[in-house]
N, C-alpha and C positions, 0 to 999 in steps of 0.2 A: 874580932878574930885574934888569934894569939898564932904566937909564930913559935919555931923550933925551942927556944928559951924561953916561952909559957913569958912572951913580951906583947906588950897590942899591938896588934898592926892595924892598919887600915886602908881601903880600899878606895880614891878617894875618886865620889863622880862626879866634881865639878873643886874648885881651884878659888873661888871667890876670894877664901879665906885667906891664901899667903899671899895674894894681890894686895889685900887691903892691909895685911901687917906689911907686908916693902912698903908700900906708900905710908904709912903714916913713922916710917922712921924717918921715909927721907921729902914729905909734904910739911913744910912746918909752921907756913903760912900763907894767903891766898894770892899772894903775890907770884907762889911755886905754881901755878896754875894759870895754865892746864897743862894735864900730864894724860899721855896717852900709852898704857903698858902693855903687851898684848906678850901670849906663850904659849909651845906648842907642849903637850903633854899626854900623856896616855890615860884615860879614862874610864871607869869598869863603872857598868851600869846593871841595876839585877830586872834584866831585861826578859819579861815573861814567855815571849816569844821567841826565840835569838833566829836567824836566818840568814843565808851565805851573802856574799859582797858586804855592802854599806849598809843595807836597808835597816836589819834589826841584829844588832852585834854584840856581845855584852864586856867586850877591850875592844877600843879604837882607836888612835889620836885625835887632839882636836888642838884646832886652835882658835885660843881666846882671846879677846881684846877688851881694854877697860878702861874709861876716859872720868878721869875727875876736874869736875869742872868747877868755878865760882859761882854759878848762874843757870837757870833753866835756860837760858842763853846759848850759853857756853856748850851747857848738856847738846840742844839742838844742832847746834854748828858740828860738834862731835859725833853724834848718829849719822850725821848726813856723810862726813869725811870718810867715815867708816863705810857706808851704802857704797858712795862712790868709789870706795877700793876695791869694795868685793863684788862690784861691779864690772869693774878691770880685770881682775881676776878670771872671772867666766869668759869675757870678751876674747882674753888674751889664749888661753884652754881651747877656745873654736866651740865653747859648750852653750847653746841657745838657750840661756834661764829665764826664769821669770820672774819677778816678783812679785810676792805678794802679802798683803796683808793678813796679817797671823795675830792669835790669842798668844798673850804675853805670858801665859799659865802662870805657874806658882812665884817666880818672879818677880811679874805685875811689870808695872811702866804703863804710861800714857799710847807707847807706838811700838810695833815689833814686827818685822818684815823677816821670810823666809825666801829664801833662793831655789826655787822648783826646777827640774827637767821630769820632763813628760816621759814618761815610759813606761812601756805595758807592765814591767811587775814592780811598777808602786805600788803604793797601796793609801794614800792620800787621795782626797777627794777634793780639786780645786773650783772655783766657779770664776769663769774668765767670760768677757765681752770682747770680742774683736774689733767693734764699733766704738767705744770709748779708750780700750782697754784697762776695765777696769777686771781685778783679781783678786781675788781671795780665799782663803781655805772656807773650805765649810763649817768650820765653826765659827767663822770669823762675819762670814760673809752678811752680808746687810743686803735686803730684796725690798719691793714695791708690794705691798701686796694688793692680791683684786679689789677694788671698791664694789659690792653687792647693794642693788638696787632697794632702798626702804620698801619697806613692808608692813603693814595695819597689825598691829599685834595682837595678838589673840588671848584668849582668857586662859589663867595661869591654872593648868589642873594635868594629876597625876593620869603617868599611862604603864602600863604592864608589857613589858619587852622581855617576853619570855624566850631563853634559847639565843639570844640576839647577842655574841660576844663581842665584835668589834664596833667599832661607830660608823663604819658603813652598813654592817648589817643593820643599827637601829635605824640608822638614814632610810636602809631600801624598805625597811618593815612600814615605817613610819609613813614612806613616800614621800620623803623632805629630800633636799639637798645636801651634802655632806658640811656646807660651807654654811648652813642655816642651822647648825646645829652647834653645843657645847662641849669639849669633854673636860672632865679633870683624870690631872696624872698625879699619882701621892708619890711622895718620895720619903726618905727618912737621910737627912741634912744634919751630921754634927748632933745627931743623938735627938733631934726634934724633927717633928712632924709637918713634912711640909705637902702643901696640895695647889697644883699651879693648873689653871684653866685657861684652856687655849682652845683658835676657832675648830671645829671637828675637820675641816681638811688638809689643817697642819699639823707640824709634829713639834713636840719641844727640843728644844739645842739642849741640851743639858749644859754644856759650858758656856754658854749664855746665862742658862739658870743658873748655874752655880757664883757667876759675876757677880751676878745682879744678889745674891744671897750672900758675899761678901759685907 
């Protein structure tokens, strides 16, 4: 973008960068560490959607935090410090959150926890156990799936599924099970060809897929 004197300007949606220049003027050896920076800032996102309150906004503030540590050690004890603040946070607000495990998207990291409240115009999809209380986003989230009873395999030959679009209609043509069957979903992945088979009465996660295609 260029501003009134045809200067750049820019829009910035996320802050990584002048974190990591402060620290390395004033980190100058590992002995400086650990250092935990964190800043509130205004943030512009080119958000496809935009939508009123918090949900989908494309200016908001945020605030960030950023822990450099010596150690995968360190790193740990620092994520947790952190959980446990913004933990206090909600507690302290009177706001009933959740936590739960989340896709670390573009990012990346080994761990990444998001703070949920339940409310009918979210628009995330969580999957929670009140029994364990285990949570998760649904992309995140990790299931049991059914074990299907073996079965004498039959001889490998072609069948004509005319008219038949989805895999339950070839299931009900067929008169198989939805869960005794294969499909493939093609995708095109980073300009190549990708084709990923999965059981007919699941669906693919895409960002799962796309993990696992990293």
């Amino acid at each position: 973008m260029k501003d009134r004197k045809d200067r750049n300007l820019v829009l910035g949606p996320t802050h990584e960068e002048v974190i990591t220049d402060l620290a390395s003027r004033y980190i100058q050896s590992y002995r400086d560490l650990p250092q935990r920076l964190y800043q509130i800032q205004a943030k512009f996102r080119d958000e496809p959607r935009p939508r009123g309150g918090l949900i989908r906004v494309r200016e908001f503030i945020m605030k960030d935090m950023y822990s450099f540590d010596a150690s995968p050690e360190g790193l740990d004890d620092s994520y947790q410090t952190m959980k446990q603040a913004y933990e206090s946070v909600y507690r302290r607000c009177g706001l009933e959150s959740m936590v739960i495990d989340a896709d670390s998207g573009a990012i990346g990291g080994k761990a990444s926890h998001e703070f949920m409240i339940v409310a009918e115009s979210g628009e995330d999809s969580i999957i929670y156990c009140p029994k364990c209380s285990y949570a998760a986003n649904a992309e995140k989230a990790v299931f049991k799936k059914k074990t299907l009873p073996k079965e004498t395999l039959k001889d490998l030959e072609e069948v004509a599924t005319p008219g038949q679009k989805a895999i339950s209609d070839v299931a009900r043509f067929l008169a198989v099970k939805p869960e005794n069957t294969l499909k493939a979903v093609f995708y095109m992945a980073d300009g190549k060809f990708v084709m990923a088979v999965i059981r007919g009465d699941l669906d693919i996660n895409e960002v799962k897929l796309k993990n696992l295609l990293k």
